[in-house]
Structures are given as structure tokens and as C-alpha cells.
Backbone as a ProteinNet text record, in pm:
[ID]
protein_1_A
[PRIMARY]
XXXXXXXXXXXXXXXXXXXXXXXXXXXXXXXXXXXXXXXXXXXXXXXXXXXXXXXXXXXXXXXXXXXXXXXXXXXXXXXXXXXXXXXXXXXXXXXXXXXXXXXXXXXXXXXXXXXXXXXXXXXXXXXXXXXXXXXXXXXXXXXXXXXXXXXXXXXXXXXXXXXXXXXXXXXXXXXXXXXXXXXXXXXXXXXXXXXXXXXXXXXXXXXXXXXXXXXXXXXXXXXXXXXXXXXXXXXXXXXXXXXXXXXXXXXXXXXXXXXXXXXXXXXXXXXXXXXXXXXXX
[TERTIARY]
-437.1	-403.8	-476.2	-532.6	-621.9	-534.4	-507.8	-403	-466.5	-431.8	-480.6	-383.4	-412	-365.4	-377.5	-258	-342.7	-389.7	-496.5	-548	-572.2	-567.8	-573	-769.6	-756.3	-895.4	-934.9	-817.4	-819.6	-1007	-1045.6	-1157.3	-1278.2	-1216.7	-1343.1	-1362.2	-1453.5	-1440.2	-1495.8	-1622.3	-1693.2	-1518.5	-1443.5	-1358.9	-1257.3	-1278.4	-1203	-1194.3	-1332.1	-1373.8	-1378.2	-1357.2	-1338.4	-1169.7	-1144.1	-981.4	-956.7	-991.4	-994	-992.8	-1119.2	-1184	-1094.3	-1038.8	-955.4	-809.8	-779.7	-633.6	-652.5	-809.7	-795.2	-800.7	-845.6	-847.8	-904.3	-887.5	-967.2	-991.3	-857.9	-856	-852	-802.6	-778.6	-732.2	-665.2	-576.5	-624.5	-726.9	-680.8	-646.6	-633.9	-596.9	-769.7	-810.5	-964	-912.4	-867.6	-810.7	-675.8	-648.4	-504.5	-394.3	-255.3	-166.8	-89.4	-77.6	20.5	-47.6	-179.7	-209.4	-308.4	-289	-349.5	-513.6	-583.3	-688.1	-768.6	-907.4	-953.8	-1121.4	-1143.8	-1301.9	-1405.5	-1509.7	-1613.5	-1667.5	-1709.3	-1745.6	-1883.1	-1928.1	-2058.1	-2143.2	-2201.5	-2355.9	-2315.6	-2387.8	-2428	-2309.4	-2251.4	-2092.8	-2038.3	-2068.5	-2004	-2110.5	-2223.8	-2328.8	-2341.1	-2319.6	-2234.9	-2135	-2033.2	-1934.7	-1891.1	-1970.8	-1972.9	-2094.1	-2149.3	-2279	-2216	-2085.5	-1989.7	-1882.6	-1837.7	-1739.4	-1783.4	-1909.5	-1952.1	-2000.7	-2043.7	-2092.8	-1975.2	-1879.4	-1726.5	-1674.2	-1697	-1617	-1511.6	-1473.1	-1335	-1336.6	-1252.2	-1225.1	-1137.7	-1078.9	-1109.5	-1111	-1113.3	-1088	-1011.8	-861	-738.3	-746.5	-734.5	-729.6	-563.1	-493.2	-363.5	-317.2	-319.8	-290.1	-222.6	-207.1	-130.7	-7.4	103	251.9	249.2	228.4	211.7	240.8	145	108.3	290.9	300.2	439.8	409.2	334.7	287.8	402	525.1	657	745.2	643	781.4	696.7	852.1	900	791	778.5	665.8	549.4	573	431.9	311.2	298.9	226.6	190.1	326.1	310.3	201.4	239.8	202.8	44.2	12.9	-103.9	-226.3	-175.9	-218.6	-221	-83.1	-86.2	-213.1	-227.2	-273.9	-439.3	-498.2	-674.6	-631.7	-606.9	-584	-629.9	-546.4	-568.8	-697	-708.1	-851.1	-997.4	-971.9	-1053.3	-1050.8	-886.3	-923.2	-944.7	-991.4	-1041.5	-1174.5	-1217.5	-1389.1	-1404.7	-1342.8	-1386.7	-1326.5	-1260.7	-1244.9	-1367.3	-1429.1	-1545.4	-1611.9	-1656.4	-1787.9	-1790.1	-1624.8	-1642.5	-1617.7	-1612.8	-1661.1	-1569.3	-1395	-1274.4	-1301.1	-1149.9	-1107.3	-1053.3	-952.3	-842.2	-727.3	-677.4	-646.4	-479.4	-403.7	-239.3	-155.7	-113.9	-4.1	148.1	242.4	387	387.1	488.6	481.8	562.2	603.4	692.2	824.6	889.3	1034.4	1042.1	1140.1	1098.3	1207.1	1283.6	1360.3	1479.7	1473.1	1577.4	1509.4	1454.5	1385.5	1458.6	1397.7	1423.1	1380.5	1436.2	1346.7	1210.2	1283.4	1202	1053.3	1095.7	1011.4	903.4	972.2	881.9	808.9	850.5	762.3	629.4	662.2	571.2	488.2	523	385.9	300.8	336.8	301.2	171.8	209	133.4	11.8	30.1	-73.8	-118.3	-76.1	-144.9	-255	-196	-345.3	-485.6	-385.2	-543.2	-578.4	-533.4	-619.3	-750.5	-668.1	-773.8	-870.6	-807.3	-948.6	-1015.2	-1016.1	-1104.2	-1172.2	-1161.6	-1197.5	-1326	-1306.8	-1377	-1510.4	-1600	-1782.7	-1768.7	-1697.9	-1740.1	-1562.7	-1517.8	-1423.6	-1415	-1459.4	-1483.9	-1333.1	-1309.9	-1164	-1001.9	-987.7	-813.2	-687.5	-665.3	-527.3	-447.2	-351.5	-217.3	-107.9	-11.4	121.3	211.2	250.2	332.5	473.2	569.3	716.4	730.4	881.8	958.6	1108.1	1132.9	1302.5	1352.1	1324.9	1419.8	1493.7	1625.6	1736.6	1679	1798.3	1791.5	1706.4	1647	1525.9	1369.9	1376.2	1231.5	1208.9	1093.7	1039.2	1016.8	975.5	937.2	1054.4	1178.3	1244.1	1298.7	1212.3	1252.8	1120.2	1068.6	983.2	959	1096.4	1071.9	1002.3	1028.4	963.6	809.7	760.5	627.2	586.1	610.5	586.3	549.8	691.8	656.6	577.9	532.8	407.5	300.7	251	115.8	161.5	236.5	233.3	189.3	169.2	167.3	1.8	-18.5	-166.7	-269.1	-381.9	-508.6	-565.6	-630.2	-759.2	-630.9	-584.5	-477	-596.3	-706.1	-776.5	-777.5	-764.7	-801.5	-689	-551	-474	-405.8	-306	-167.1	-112	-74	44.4	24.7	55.6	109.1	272.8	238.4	399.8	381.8	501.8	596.8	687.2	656.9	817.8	935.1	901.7	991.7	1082.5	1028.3	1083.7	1140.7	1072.6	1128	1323.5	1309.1	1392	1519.4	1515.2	1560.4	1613.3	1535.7	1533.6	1637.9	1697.9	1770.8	1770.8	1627.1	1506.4	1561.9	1609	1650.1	1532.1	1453.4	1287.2	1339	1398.6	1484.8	1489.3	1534.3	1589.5	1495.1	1466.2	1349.9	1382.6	1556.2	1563.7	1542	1576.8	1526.2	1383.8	1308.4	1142.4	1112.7	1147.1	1093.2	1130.2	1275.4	1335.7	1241.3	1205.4	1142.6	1050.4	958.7	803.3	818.6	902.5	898.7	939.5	1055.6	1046.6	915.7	840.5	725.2	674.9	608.2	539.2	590.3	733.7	777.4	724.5	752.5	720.1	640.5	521	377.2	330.3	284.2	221.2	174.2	182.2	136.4	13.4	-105.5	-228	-257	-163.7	-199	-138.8	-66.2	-47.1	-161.3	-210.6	-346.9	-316.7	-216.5	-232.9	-56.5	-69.4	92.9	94.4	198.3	216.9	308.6	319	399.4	457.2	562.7	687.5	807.9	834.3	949.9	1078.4	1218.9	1295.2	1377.9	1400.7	1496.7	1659.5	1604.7	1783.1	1816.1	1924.4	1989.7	1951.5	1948	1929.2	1984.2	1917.9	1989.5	2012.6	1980.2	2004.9	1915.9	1827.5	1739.9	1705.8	1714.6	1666.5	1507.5	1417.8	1265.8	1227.2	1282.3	1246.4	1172.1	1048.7	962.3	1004.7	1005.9	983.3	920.2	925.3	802.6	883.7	750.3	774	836.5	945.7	1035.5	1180.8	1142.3	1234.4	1345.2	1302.2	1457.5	1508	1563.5	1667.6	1617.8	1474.8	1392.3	1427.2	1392.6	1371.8	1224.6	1227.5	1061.9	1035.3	1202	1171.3	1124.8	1127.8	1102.8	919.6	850.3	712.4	697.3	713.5	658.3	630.2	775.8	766.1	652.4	657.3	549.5	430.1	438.6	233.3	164.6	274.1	217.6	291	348.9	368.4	248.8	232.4	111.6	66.5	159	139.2	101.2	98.6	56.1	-47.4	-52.1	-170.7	-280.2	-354.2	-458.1	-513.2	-423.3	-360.8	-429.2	-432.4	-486	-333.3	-310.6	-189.5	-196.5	-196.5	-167.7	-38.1	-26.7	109	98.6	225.1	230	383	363.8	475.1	475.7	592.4	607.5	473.2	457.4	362.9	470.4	417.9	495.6	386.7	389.7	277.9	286.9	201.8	128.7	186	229.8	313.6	206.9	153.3	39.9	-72.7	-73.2	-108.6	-47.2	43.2	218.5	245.2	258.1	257.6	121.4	53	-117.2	-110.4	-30.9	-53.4	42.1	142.3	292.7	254.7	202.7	149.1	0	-34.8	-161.7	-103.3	-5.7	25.7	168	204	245	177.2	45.9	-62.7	-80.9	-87.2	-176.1	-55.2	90.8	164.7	176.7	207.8	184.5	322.3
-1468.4	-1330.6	-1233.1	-1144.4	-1030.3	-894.3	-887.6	-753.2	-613.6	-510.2	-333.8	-269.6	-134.7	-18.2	62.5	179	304.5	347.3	400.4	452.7	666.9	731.2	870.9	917.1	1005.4	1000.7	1174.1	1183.8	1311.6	1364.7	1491.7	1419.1	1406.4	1343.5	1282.3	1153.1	1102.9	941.5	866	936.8	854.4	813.3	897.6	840.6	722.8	689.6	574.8	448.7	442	303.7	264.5	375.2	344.8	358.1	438.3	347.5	216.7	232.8	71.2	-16.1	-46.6	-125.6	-88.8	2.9	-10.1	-85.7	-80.2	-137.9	-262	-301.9	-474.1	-496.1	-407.1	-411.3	-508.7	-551.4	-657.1	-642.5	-554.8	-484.1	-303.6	-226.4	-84.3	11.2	105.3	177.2	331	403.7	540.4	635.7	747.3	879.9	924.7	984.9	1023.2	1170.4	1227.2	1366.5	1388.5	1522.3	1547.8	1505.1	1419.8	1360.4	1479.3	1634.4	1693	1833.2	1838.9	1902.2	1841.9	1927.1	1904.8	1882.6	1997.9	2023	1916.3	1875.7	1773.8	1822.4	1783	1889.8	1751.4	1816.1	1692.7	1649.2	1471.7	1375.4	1449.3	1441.6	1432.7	1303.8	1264.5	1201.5	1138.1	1199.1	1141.5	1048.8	1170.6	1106.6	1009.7	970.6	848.1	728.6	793.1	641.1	589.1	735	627.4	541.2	603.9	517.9	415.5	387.4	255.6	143.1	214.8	62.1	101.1	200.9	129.6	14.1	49.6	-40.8	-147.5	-206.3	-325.7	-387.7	-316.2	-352.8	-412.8	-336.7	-358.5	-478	-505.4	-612	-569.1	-466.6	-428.5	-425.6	-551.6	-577.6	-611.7	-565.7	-487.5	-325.3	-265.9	-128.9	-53.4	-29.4	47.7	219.7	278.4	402.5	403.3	439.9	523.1	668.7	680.9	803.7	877.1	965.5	1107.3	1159.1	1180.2	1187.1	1262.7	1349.8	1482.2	1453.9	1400.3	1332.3	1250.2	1288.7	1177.8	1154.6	1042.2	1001.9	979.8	967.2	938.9	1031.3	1164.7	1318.8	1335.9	1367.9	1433.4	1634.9	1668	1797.2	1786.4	1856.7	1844.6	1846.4	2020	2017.9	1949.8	1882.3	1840	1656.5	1656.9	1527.8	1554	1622.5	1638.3	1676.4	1753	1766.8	1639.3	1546	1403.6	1310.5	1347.4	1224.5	1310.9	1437.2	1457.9	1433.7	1397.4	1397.3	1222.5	1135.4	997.3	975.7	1062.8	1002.4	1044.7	1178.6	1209.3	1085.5	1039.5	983.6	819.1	752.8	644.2	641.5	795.3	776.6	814	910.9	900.6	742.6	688.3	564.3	445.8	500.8	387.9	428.4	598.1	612.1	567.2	578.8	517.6	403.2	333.2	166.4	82.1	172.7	92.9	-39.4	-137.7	-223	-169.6	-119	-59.2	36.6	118.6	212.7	203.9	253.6	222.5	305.4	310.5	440.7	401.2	515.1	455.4	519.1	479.8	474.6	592.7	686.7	830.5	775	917.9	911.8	976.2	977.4	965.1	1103.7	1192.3	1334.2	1275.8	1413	1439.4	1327.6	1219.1	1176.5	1048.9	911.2	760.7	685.8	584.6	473.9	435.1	439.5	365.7	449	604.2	708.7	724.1	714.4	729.1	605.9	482.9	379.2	376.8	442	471.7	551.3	714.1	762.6	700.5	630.6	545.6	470.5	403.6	302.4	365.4	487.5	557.1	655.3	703.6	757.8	638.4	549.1	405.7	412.1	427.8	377.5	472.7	573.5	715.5	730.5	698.5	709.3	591.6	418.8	307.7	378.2	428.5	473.1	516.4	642.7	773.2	719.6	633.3	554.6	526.2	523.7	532.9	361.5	356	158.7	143.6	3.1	-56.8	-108	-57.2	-177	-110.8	-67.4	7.1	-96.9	-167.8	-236.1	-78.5	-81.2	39.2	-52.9	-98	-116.1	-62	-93.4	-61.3	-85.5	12.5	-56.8	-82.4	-155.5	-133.1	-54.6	16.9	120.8	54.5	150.6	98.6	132.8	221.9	277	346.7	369.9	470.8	606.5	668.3	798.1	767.5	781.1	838.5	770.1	697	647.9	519.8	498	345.5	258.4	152	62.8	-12.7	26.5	-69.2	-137	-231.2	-393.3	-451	-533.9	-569.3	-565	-604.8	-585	-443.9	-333.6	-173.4	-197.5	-311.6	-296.3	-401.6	-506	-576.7	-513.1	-369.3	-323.2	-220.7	-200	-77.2	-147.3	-237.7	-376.9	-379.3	-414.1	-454.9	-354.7	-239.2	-72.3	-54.1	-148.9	-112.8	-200.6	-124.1	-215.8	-275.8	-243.3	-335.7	-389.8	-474.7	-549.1	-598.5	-643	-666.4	-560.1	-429.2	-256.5	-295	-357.5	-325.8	-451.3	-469.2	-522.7	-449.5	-535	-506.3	-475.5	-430.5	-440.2	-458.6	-518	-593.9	-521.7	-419.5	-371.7	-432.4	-519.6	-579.4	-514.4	-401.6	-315.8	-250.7	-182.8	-133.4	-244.1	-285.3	-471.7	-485.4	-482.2	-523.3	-428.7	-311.4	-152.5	-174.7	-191.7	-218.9	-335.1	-442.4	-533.1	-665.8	-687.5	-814	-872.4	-1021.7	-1051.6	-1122.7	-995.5	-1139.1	-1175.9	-1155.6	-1158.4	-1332.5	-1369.1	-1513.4	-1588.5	-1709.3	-1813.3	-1825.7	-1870.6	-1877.1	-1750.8	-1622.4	-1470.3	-1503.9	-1504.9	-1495.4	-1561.8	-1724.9	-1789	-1721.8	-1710.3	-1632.7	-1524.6	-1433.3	-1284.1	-1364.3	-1419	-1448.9	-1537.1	-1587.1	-1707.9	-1531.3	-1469.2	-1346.3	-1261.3	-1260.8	-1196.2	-1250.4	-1365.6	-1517.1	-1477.8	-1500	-1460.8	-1390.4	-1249.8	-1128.5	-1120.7	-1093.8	-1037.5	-1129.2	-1236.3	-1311.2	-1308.4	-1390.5	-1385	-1348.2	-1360.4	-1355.7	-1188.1	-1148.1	-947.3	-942	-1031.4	-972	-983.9	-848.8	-885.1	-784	-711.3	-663.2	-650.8	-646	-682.6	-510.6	-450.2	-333.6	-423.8	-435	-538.6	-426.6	-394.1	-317.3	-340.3	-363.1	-381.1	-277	-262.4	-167.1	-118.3	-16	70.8	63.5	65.8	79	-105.9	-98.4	-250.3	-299.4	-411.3	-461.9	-381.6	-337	-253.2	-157.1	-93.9	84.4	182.7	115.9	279.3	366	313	444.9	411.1	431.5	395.6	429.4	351.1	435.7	272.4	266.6	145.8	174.2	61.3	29.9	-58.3	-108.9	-213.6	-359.1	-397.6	-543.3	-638.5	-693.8	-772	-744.9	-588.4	-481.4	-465.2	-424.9	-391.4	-481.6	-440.4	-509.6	-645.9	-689.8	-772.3	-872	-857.1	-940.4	-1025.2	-1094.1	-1143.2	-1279.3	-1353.6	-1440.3	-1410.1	-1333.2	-1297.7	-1287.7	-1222.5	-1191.5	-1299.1	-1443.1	-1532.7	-1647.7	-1601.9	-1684	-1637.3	-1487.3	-1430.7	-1408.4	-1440.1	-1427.1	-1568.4	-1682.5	-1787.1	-1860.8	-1776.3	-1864.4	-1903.1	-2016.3	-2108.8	-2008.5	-1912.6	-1832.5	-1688.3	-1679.5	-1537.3	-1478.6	-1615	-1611.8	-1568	-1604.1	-1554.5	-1408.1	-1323.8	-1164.9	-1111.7	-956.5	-887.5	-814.3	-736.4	-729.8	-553.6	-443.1	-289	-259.4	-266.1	-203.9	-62.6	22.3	147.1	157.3	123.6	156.5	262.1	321.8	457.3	449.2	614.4	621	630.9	520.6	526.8	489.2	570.3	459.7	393.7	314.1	169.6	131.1	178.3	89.9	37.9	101.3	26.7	-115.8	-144.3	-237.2	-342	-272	-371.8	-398.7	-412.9	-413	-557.1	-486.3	-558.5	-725	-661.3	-820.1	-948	-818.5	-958.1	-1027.7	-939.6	-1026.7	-1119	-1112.7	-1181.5	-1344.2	-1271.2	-1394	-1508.1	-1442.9	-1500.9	-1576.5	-1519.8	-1610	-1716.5	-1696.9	-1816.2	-1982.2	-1872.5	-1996.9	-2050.5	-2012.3	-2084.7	-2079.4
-789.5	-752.8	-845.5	-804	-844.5	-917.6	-999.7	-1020.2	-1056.5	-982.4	-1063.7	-1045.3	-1113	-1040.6	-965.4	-928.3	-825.1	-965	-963	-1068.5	-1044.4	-1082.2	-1133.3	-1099.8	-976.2	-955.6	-1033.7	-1122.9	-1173.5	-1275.6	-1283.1	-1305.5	-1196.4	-1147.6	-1032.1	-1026.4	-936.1	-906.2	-1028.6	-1091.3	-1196.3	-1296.4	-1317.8	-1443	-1389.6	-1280.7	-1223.2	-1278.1	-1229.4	-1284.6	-1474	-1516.3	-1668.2	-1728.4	-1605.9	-1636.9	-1583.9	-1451.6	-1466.1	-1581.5	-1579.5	-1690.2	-1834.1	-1869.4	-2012.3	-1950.2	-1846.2	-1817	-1791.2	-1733.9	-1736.3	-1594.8	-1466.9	-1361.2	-1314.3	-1167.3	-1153.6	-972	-926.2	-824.3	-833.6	-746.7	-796.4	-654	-679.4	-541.6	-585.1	-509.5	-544.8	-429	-424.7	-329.7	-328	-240.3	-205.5	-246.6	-271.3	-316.8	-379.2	-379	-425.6	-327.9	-361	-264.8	-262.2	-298.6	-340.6	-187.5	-169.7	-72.4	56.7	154.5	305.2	290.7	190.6	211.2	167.7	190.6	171.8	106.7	33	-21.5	5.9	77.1	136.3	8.9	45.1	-111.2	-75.2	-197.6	-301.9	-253.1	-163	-139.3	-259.7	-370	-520.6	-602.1	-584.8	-625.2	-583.8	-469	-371.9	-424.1	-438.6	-445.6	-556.9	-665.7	-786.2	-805.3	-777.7	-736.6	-672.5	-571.1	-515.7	-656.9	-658.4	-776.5	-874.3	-971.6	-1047	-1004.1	-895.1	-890.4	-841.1	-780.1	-798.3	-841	-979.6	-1101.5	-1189.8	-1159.4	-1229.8	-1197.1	-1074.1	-1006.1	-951.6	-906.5	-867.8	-716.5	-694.4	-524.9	-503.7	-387.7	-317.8	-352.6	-299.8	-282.3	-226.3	-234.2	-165.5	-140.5	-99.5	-49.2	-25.2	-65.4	-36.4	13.9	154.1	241.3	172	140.8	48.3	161.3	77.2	104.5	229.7	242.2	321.7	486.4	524.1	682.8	653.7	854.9	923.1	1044.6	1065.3	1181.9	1265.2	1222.9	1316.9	1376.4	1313.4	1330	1480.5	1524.7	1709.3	1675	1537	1516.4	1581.2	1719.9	1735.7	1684.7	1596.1	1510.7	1442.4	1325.7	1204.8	1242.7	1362	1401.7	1420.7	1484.1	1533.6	1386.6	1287.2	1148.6	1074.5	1102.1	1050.2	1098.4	1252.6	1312.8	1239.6	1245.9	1225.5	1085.4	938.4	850.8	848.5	905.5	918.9	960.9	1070.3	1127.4	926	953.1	801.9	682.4	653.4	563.8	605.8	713.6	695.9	729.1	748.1	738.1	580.1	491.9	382.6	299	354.2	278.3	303.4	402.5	488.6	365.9	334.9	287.3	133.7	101.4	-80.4	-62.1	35.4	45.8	43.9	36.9	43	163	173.8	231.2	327	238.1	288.8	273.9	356.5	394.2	389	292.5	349.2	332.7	446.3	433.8	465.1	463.3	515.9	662.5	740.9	897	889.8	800.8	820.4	889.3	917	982.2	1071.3	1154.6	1280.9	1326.4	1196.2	1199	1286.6	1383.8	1490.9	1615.4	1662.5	1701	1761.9	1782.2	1770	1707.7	1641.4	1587	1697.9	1796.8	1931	1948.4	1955.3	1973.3	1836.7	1718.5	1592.2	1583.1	1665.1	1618.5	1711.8	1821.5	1921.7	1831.5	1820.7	1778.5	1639	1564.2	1497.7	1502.1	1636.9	1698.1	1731.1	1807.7	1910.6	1779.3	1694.4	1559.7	1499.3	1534.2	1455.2	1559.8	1663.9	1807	1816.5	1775.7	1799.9	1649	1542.7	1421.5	1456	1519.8	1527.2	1589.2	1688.3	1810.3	1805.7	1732.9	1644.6	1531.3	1474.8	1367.8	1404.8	1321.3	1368	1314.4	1226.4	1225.5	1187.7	1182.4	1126.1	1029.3	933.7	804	714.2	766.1	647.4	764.5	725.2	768.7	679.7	830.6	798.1	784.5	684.3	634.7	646.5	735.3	694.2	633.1	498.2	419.1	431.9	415.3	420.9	347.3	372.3	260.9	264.7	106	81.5	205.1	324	454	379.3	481.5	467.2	595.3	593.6	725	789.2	816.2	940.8	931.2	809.1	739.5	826.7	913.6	953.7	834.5	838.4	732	650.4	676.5	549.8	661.7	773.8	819.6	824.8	855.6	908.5	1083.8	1115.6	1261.2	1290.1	1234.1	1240.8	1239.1	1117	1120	1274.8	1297	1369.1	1481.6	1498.1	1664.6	1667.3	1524.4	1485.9	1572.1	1486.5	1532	1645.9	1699.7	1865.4	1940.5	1892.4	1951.9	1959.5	1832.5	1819.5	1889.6	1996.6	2058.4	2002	1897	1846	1693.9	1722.9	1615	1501.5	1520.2	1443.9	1310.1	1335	1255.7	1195.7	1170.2	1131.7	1051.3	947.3	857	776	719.5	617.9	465.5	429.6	270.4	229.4	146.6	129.3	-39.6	-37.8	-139	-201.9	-337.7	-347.9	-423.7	-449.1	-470	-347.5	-262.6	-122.6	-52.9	-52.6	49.2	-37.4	-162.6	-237.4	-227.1	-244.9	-208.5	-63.2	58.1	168.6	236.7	126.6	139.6	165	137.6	138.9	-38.5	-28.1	-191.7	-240.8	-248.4	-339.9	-428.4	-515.8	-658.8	-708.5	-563	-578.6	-517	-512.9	-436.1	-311.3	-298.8	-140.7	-68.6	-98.1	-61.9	-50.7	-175.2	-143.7	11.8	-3.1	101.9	232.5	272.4	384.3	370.6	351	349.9	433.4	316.1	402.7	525.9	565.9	629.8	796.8	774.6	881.3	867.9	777.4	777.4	864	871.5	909.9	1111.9	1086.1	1248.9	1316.2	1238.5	1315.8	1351.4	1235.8	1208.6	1204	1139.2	1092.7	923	855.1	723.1	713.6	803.5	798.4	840.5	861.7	883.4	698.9	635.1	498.4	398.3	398.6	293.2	160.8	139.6	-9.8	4.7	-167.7	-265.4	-324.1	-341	-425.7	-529.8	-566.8	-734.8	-845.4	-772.5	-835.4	-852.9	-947.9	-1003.1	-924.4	-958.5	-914.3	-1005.8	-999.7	-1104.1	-1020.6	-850.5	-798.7	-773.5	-727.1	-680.7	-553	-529.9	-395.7	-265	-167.4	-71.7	-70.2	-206.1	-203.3	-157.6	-64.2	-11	-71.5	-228.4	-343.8	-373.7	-332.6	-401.7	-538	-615.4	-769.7	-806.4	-853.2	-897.6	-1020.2	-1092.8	-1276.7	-1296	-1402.2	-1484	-1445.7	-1448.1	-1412.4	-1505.7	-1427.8	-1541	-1559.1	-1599.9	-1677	-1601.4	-1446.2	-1334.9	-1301.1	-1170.3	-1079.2	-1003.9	-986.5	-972.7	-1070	-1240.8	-1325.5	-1279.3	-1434	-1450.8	-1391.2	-1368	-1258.8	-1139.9	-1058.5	-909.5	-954.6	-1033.7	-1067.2	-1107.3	-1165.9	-1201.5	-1060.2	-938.2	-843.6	-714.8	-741.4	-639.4	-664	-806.2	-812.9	-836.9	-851.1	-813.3	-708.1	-585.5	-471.3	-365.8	-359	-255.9	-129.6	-60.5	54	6.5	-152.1	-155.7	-251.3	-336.8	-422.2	-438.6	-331.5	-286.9	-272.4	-280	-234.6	-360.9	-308.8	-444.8	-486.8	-590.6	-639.2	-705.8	-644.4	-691.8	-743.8	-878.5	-955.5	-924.6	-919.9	-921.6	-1006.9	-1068.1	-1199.7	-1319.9	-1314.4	-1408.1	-1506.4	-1535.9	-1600.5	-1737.9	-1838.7	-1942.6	-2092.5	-2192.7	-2297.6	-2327	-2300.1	-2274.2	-2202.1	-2093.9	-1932.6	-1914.7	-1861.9	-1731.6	-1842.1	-1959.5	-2067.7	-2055.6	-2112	-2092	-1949.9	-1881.4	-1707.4	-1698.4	-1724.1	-1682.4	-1753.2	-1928.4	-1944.6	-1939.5	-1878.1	-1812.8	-1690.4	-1620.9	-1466.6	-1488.7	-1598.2	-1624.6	-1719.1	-1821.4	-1853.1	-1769.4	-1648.2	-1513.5	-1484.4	-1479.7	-1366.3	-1432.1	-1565.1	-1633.1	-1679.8	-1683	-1683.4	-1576.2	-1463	-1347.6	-1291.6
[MASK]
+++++++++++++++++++++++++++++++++++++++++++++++++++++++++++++++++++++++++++++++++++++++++++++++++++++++++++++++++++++++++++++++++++++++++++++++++++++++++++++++++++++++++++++++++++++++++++++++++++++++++++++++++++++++++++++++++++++++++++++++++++++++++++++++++++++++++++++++++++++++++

């Protein structure tokens, strides 16, 4: 298993890759802009072509793009939907051009609406951005969430009937959160939990749409719909659950994006608990 972070594209893209590289990256997750606004400022030619012959100079693979908070592909808003859906389409061509994998966002909530109805526009928000797309080389991801009110994502069945929504199934999986999953009422915590999880993953979806790990710890308890990540080990998870999922036989293989509190030397401390996981086995 490959482990990074979302990393801080604050700066600009050149300072990416040198955080990386001080945290020990080996994969890496960033935002193509600010997650806090709509507007999007066109990449830099130059800027981009550096950035791609750093990071494959670096070795850092894959390449994650994380959709910014804003967009709800599931809201009954017309508007807000229609701003969600040209926003998606934008950012998986700028994720093509900085050379990402992949693309992952959460499936939004679905308001005054339906589960049934929010999972729909969901679906038709993906086939509208593949379609839209000048090549496919970027896999859109859907991630689970802790759920609660109105939010898609905290079952799997939600993602399953996302993918089923979507034409070219090829454009599209999963990312598996084990923090949200956990929040959500999924017991990774324990081995028989782990296996059960993946084994309904496996049902639904298929294991083979699961191609990236977010590897977060939890600050709330099993089932609480609270999304608060912590350090690995440290929460409601414990350091057994991270020793069984970064060397389980079905998931190994996976690349692994921490997004755990920014704390000093978290993300150090973080980097070299899941490294010395790997190596005990």
C-alpha cells in the first residue's frame, strides 16, 4: 500500500511536490484551487508542465484531485445543481491537464428532495461531466460519507445505485473512507466488521471499482454521523483496525490519502505509524 496526503496547493502547484517529499509521500490528494470558493483561475501552460515532470520525477502516484465542498450534485436547486454539475465538468478537465488519476468527490444531499431523486441526479451529474470530457483518463470516484439528514454516501447501497445510474461504468468507483464508513455504522474497528464491510462492498459494487483508501482515523464513535477524522491509532478506530487494513490481502494493493488534523508533526507522526504498519505486516 502506497500512503500520502491531501497536501496544501497554497502557494501554487510547484510547492506541492516539496511537501510531499518532506512528509514521505509516496502518493498525494490536492484541490486544483481554493475549496472555500466557486471561482476557478485558468492553469498556467508552464505551471502545469512543471508540475507534471516534478511529480514524476518524485514518484508520486497516483494523482488525486479532490472536488471542493461547494458543488451538491444531489440538491432538488435547480440552480445550485446546474452550477454543481459545469463546475464538475471544469474540474475533471483541469484534473486531465495536471495529469491526475483521479477525481473524488461526495455524492451531496439530496435537501427537501428523495434519497431516490438525489441519487438520480447524481448519476446523470457523472454522464453529463463523462460525456462532456475530451478524453477519460481522470476515474471520478465516489466517496462514502459518515451520512446522517439528507447526505448520500453513508451506505454503500447509495453508492452502488450511483454506478448503476452511470453509462460508461468504466469513468467511474469508489473511494473507501475509513473514517466515514466507521461514523456511518460500518465496524472496521474489528476484523469480523472489516471482512463483512468489504465482503457488502464486493456485493454491491464490486471490489474492483475500489481503487483509493482515505485512511482516517475518527474522533466520534461508531454510528454517529459526526465526520470529525483524527490521527491514526489515536481515535475511535484504534491502531488495530490500521494494522488490519493496510495489510489486508483485498486492499493492499490500494494507494492510501490521510486527511488527518493539521496538528505539529501530525502529518510525520501519521506518515510513520502507517509505514511502520506496513512493514510489520
Amino acid at each position: 500500500m502506497k500512503f500520502g496526503f491531501h497536501v496544501s496547493i497554497a502557494g501554487g502547484f510547484t510547492n506541492v511536490i516539496e511537501r510531499a517529499n518532506r512528509l514521505g509521500c509516496e502518493t498525494v490528494q490536492i484541490f486544483t484551487a481554493s475549496n472555500k470558493q466557486w471561482k476557478r483561475t485558468p492553469l498556467d501552460p508552464d505551471v502545469v508542465a512543471g508540475f507534471r515532470a516534478s511529480l514524476k520525477e518524485a514518484q508520486l502516484h497516483p494523482l488525486t484531485v479532490h472536488l471542493f465542498y461547494l458543488p451538491n450534485l444531489a440538491t432538488p436547486d435547480e440552480e445550485l445543481l446546474e452550477r454543481s454539475r459545469q463546475v464538475l465538468s471544469a474540474e475533471l478537465g483541469r484534473s486531465s491537464i495536471l495529469g491526475a488519476d483521479f477525481l473524488v468527490l461526495h455524492p451531496g444531499a439530496y435537501k427537501n428532495s428523495s434519497p431516490d431523486k438525489g441519487i438520480s441526479r447524481v448519476s446523470q451529474s457523472l454522464n453529463r461531466a463523462i460525456l462532456a470530457a475530451d478524453e477519460e483518463k481522470v476515474k471520478i470516484l465516489v466517496e462514502n460519507t459518515s451520512g446522517g439528514g439528507t447526505r448520500l454516501g453513508g451506505s454503500f447501497d447509495d453508492l452502488a445505485r450511483i454506478i448503476d445510474g452511470v453509462d460508461k461504468k468504466d469513468s467511474v468507483g469508489i473511494c473507501l473512507d475509513t473514517a466515514h464508513a466507521f461514523q456511518a455504522g460500518y465496524p472496521l474497528h474489528t476484523s469480523k466488521g472489516l471482512e463483512e464491510t468489504l465482503a457488502q462492498i464486493d456485493h454491491l459494487i464490486g471490489l474492483e471499482k475500489l481503487l483509493l483508501l482515505h485512511l482516517n482515523d475518527s474522533k466520534t464513535p461508531l454510528g454517529s454521523n459526526n465526520d470529525r477524522h483524527w490521527h491514526i491509532g489515536k481515535g475511535e478506530m484504534g491502531i488495530q483496525a490500521f494494522r488490519r487494513i493496510i495489510n489486508h490481502p483485498k486492499l493492499k494493493h490500494l494507494s492510501a490519502v490521510m486527511e488527518t488534523p493539521s496538528a505539529p508533526d501530525g502529518d510525520v507522526r501519521n506518515m510513520a505509524m502507517v509505514k511502520k504498519l506496513r512493514e510489520e505486516g
